[in-house]
C-alpha positions in Angstrom: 124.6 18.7 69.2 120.9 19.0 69.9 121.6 19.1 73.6 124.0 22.0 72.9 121.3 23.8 70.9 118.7 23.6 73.5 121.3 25.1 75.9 121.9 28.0 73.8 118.3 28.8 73.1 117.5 28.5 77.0 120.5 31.2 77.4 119.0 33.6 74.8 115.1 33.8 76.3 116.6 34.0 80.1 119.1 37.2 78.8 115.7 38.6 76.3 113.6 38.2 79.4 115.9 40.3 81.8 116.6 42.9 78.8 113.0 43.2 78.9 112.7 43.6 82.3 115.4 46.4 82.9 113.5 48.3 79.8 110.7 48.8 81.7 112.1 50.3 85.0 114.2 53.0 82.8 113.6 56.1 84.8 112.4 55.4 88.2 114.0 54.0 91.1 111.9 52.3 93.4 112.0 50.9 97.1 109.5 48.8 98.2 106.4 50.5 97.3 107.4 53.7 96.6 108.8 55.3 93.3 111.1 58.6 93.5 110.6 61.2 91.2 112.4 64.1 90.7 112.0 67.1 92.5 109.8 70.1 91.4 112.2 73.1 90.3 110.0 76.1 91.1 109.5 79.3 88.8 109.9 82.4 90.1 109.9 85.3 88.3 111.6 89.4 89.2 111.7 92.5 88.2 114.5 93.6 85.8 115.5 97.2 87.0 114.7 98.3 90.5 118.6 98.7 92.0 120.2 97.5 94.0 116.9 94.4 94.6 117.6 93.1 91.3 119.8 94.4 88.3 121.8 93.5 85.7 125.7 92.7 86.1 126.9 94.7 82.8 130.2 92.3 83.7 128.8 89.2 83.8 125.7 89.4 82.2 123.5 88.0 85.6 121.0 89.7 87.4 122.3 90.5 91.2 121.0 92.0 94.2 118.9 92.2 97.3 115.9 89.9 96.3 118.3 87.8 94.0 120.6 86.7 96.9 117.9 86.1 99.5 116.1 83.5 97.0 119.8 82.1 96.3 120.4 81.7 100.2 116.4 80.4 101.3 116.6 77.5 98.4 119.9 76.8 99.6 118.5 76.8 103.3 115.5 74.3 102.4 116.8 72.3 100.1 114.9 73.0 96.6 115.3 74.1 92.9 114.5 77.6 91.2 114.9 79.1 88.0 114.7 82.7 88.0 112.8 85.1 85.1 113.4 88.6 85.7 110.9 89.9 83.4 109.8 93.4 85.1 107.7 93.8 87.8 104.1 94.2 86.1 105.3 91.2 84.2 105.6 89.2 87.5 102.6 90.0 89.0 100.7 88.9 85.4 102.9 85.7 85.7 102.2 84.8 88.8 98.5 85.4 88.7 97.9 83.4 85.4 100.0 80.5 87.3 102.8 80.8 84.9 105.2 81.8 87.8 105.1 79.8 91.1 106.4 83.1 93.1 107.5 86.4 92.6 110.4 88.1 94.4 110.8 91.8 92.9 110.8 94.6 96.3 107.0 94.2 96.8 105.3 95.7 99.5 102.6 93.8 101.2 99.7 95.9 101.5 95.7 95.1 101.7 94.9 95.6 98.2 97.6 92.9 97.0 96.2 90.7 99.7 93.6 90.1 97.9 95.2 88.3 94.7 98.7 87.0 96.8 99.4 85.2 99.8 102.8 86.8 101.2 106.1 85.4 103.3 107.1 87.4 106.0 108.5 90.6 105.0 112.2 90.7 104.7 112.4 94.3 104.4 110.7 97.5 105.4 110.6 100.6 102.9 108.4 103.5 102.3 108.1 106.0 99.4 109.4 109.0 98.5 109.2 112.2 96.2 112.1 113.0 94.1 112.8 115.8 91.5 115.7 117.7 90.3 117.6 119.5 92.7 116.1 123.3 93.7 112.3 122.1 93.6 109.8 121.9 96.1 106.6 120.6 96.4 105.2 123.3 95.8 106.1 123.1 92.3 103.6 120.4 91.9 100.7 122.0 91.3 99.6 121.6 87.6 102.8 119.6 87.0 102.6 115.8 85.8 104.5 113.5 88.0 106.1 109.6 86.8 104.8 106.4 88.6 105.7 102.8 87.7 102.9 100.5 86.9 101.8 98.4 89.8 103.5 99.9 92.7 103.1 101.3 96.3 104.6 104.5 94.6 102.1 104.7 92.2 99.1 104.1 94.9 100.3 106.5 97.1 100.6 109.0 94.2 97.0 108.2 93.5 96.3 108.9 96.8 97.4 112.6 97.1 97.4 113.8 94.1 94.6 116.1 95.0 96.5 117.5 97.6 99.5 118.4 95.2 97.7 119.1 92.3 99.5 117.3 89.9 98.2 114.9 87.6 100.1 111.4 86.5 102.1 109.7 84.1 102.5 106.1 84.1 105.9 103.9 83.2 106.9 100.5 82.9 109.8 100.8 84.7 112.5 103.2 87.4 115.1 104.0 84.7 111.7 105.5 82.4 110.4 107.6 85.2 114.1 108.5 86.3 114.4 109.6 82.7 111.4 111.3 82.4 112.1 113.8 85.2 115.7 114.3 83.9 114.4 115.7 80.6 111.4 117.8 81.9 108.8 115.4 80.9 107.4 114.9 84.3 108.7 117.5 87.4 108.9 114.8 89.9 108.2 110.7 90.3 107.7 108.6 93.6 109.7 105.4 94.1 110.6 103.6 97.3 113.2 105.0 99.5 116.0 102.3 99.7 115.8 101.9 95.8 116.3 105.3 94.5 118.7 106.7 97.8 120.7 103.8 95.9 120.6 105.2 92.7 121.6 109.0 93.8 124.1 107.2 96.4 126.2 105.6 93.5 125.8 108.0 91.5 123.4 106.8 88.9 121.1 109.2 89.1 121.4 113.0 89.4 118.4 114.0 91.5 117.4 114.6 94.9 114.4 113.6 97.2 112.0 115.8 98.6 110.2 114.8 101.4 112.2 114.6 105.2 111.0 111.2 105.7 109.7 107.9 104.0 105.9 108.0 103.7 103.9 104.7 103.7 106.0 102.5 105.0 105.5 98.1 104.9 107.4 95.5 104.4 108.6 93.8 101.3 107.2 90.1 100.9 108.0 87.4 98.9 104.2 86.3 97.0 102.1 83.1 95.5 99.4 83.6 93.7 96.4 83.4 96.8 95.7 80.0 97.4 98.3 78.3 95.9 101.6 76.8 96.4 101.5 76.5 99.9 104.2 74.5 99.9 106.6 77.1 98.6 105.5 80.0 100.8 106.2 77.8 103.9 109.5 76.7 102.7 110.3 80.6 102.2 109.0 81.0 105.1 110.9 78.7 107.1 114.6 79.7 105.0 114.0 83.5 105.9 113.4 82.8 109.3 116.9 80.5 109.5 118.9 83.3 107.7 117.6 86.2 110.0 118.6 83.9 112.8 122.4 82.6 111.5 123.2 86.4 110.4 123.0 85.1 106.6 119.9 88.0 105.8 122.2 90.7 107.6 125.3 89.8 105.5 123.0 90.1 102.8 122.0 93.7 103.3 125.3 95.1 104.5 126.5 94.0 101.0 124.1 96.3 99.5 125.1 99.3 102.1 122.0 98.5 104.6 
């Protein structure tokens, strides 16, 4: 009886010690000397309302579009995790400067000025700016006239730029649908916005206005961005993703789906 006893015992501390010993790898794997972890899923925020680079689906309730797809198709390409905020595209800047974003992807044009607080990809797309108004004016009509800008954009740099030269003084909005509505209701004669986005807008339909100037002004490419100094890692995975879907035709597909 004792003899069965001691067995039994010896059988409970080997099975405790082994419990005990799985508890502590809960987790992690390991080989060798190394432990896995799991992989960083990097935040990148948008903006929210800049057609046809990133807007909402009213169908299925997603954001879609230019900027969208090319993230979806790079992170595919390399390998890595996202999770998208589109939050506006003052909003994205903030975020990625305070380090609450990783990267931004929102139709930004790489210039000297935003060189200075991001380091950009390569651009993936090359836009300029334009004047539009309702249909029968002319620049001329500027002069003592308040035009619409959105916050933090070429648009509203360049409008900086020549205002002197128009006469006109500015108005400042959060977003393309507020300036569009602006000039619709008289508020503002004219706004600037970037070629591809608004040709869109007038193209489909959305908008009922009409662009002034012959030819894009100011035109640079549009970049992905990390805050300057940071994330290196990410930048040169973009990097390396927009570079394979330029060269397999993926980046083209991309575009002609939009009507470029």
């Amino acid at each position: 009886m004792k003899k069965v006893l001691a067995l039994t015992l010896a059988i409970v501390m080997v099975a405790s010690i082994a419990l005990f010993a799985g508890c502590g790898e809960t987790g992690t794997t390991s080989s060798g000397s190394d432990t896995k972890t799991e992989a960083k899923t990097y935040v990148i925020y948008s903006d929210n309302a800049f057609a046809p680079f990133e807007y909402l689906d009213t169908k299925t309730k997603k954001y879609v579009g230019v900027d969208m797809d090319i993230m979806e198709a790079v992170a595919k390409d390399q390998g890595f995790e996202y999770e998208m905020h589109n939050e506006g595209f003052d909003a994205s800047m903030g975020a990625v400067q305070s380090g609450q974003a990783d990267g931004m992807i929102a139709g930004m044009t790489i210039n000297d000025e935003r060189k200075k607080t991001f380091d950009f990809s390569e651009p993936y797309f090359d836009d300029g700016q334009v004047i539009v108004a309702k249909k029968g004016t002319t620049l001329d009509d500027l002069k003592g006239k308040t035009v619409a800008v959105k916050n933090g954009t070429a648009g509203k740099d360049y409008a900086e730029e020549v205002k002197d030269q128009y006469g006109y003084t500015i108005n400042y909005y959060k977003d393309s649908p507020s300036m569009y509505q602006a000039v619709k209701t008289g508020i503002d004669v004219a706004c600037f916005e970037d070629f591809s986005v608004i040709g869109y807008s007038i193209k489909t339909g959305e908008v009922d206005l009409e662009i002034l100037n012959d030819e894009p002004f100011n035109v640079k490419g549009y970049g992905f961005a990390v805050k300057k100094g940071k994330n290196a890692e990410l930048l040169k995975m973009f990097d390396a993703g927009l570079k394979n879907i330029k060269d397999n035709g993926k980046l083209k597909e991309i575009l002609a789906k939009y009507g470029y």
